[in-house]
N, C-alpha and C positions, 0 to 999 in steps of 0.2 A: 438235687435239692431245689424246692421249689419256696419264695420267701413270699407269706403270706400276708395281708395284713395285720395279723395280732402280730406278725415278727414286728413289722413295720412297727406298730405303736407301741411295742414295748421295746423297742432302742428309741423313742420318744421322749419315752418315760425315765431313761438311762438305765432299763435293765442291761447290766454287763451280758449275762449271758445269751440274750438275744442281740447283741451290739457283735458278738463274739461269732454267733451263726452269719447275721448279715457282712461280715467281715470277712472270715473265709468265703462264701460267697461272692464278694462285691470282689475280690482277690481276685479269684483265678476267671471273674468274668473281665475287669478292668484293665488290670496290669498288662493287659498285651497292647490296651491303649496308652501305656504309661510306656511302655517300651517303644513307641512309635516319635515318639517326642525326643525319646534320650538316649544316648549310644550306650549309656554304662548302667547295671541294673540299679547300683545303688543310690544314683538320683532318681531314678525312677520309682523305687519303693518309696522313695522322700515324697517325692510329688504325690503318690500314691496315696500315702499316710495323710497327706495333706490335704486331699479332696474327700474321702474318707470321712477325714471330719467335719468340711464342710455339708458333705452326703445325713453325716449322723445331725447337723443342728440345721440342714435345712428340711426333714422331714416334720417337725411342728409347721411350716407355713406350708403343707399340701394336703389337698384331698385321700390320705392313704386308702381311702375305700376304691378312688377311682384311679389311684397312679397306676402308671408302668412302667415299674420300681430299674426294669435294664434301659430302656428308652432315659428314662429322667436322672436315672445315674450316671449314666454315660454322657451327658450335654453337660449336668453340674462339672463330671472328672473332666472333660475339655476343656470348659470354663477357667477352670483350676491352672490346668497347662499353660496356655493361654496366658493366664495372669500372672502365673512363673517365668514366662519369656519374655514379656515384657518387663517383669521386675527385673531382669535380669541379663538383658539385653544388652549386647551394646551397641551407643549409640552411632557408635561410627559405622558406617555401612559400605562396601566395599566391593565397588560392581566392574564384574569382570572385564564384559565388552558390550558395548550397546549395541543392539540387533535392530535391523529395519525391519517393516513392518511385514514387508514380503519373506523375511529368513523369518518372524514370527509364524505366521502362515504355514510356515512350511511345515517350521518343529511343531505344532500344532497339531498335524495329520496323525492319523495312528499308525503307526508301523509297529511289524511283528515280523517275528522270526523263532527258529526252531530253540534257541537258545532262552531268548525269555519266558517263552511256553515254559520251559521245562525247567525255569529257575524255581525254587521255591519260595513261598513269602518271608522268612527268615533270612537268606539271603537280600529278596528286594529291600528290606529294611538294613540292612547291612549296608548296600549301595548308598542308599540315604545319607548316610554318614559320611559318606566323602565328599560333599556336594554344601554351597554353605549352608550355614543352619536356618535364615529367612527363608532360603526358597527351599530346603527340604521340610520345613513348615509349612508352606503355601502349597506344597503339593501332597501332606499328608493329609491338609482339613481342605485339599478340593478334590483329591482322589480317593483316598482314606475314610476320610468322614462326611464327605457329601457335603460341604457347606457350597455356594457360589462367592462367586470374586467381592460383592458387594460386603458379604457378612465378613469372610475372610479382614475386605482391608477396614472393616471397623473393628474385629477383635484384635489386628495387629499395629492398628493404627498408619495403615501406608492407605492408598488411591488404590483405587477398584484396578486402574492401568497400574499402577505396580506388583498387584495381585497376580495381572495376568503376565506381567513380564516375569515377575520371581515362577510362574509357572513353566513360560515358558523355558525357561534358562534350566530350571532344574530336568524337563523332560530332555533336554539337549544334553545336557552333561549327564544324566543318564543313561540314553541314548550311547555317547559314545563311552561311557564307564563299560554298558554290554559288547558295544563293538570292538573296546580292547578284549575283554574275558573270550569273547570268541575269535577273534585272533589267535588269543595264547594257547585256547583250546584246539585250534587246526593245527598249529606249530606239536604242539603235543602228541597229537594222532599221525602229524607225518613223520614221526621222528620214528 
């Protein structure tokens, strides 16, 4: 299905039933971005619902002739995320261990191996969840969604350097989340 602009102006207009097409649409393009944000589906459909209808009353203030209705959906449903994390954030923040700049560096590099190759993205998003929730944010909207550390620590409200540390921290504790899983996996094959 492809959403045109008459769709577009006529969930403008608050026709239901083109509110209804751009919906299952905006659905099954979005929600895997709603799912990246929240370990359980049904915040996620909440948040979903929620961007949704900022998506449905912010199409009166844009060019529908010249949007690109995935491109500009997708920034508004972040935005949304975003603004749910922080609503709802807590303030206390709670940091594991401070890393020097050299152990930064480090965890920085790209390492690979046969086991993350071959994880799939459902899982990688799985991992997420065990890691805290700031820095498995910081590294969904800087590996996920492309933003840089700048844009990052103004939609979270932290320093461009706390952007890069919550990055760094999560790539680490990622890192060894895989290094346990393939641990358990050799243990398993030698057995």
């Amino acid at each position: 299905m492809h959403i045109t602009s008459e769709i577009l102006e006529a969930c403008a207009k608050n026709d239901r039933r083109a509110q209804k097409q751009l919906y299952e649409y905006t659905y099954r393009v979005l929600m895997g971005v709603c799912m990246r944000y929240y370990s359980n589906e049904e915040d996620a459909r909440f948040a979903f619902n929620n961007g949704f209808l900022k998506i449905i009353n912010g199409l009166a203030s844009v060019n529908l002739e010249e949007i690109n209705y995935a491109g500009w959906s997708k920034r508004v449903m972040v935005n949304v995320l975003i603004d749910e994390y922080r609503k709802n954030k807590n303030h206390q923040t709670f940091i594991f261990a401070k890393d020097t700049d050299r152990e930064l560096e480090l965890y920085a590099t790209n390492a690979s191996n046969a086991g993350e190759e071959s994880m799939n993205y459902q899982a990688i998003m799985q991992l997420l969840t065990t890691i805290p929730p700031i820095s498995a944010h910081v590294f969904t909207l800087y590996v996920i969604d492309g933003y840089n550390h700048k844009e990052i620590g103004d939609l979270l409200e932290i320093t461009e350097g706390t952007s890069k540390w919550h990055l760094s921290t999560a790539r680490k504790q990622l890192r060894d989340r895989l290094e346990e899983i393939e641990l358990l996996n050799e243990k398993r094959c030698a057995i």
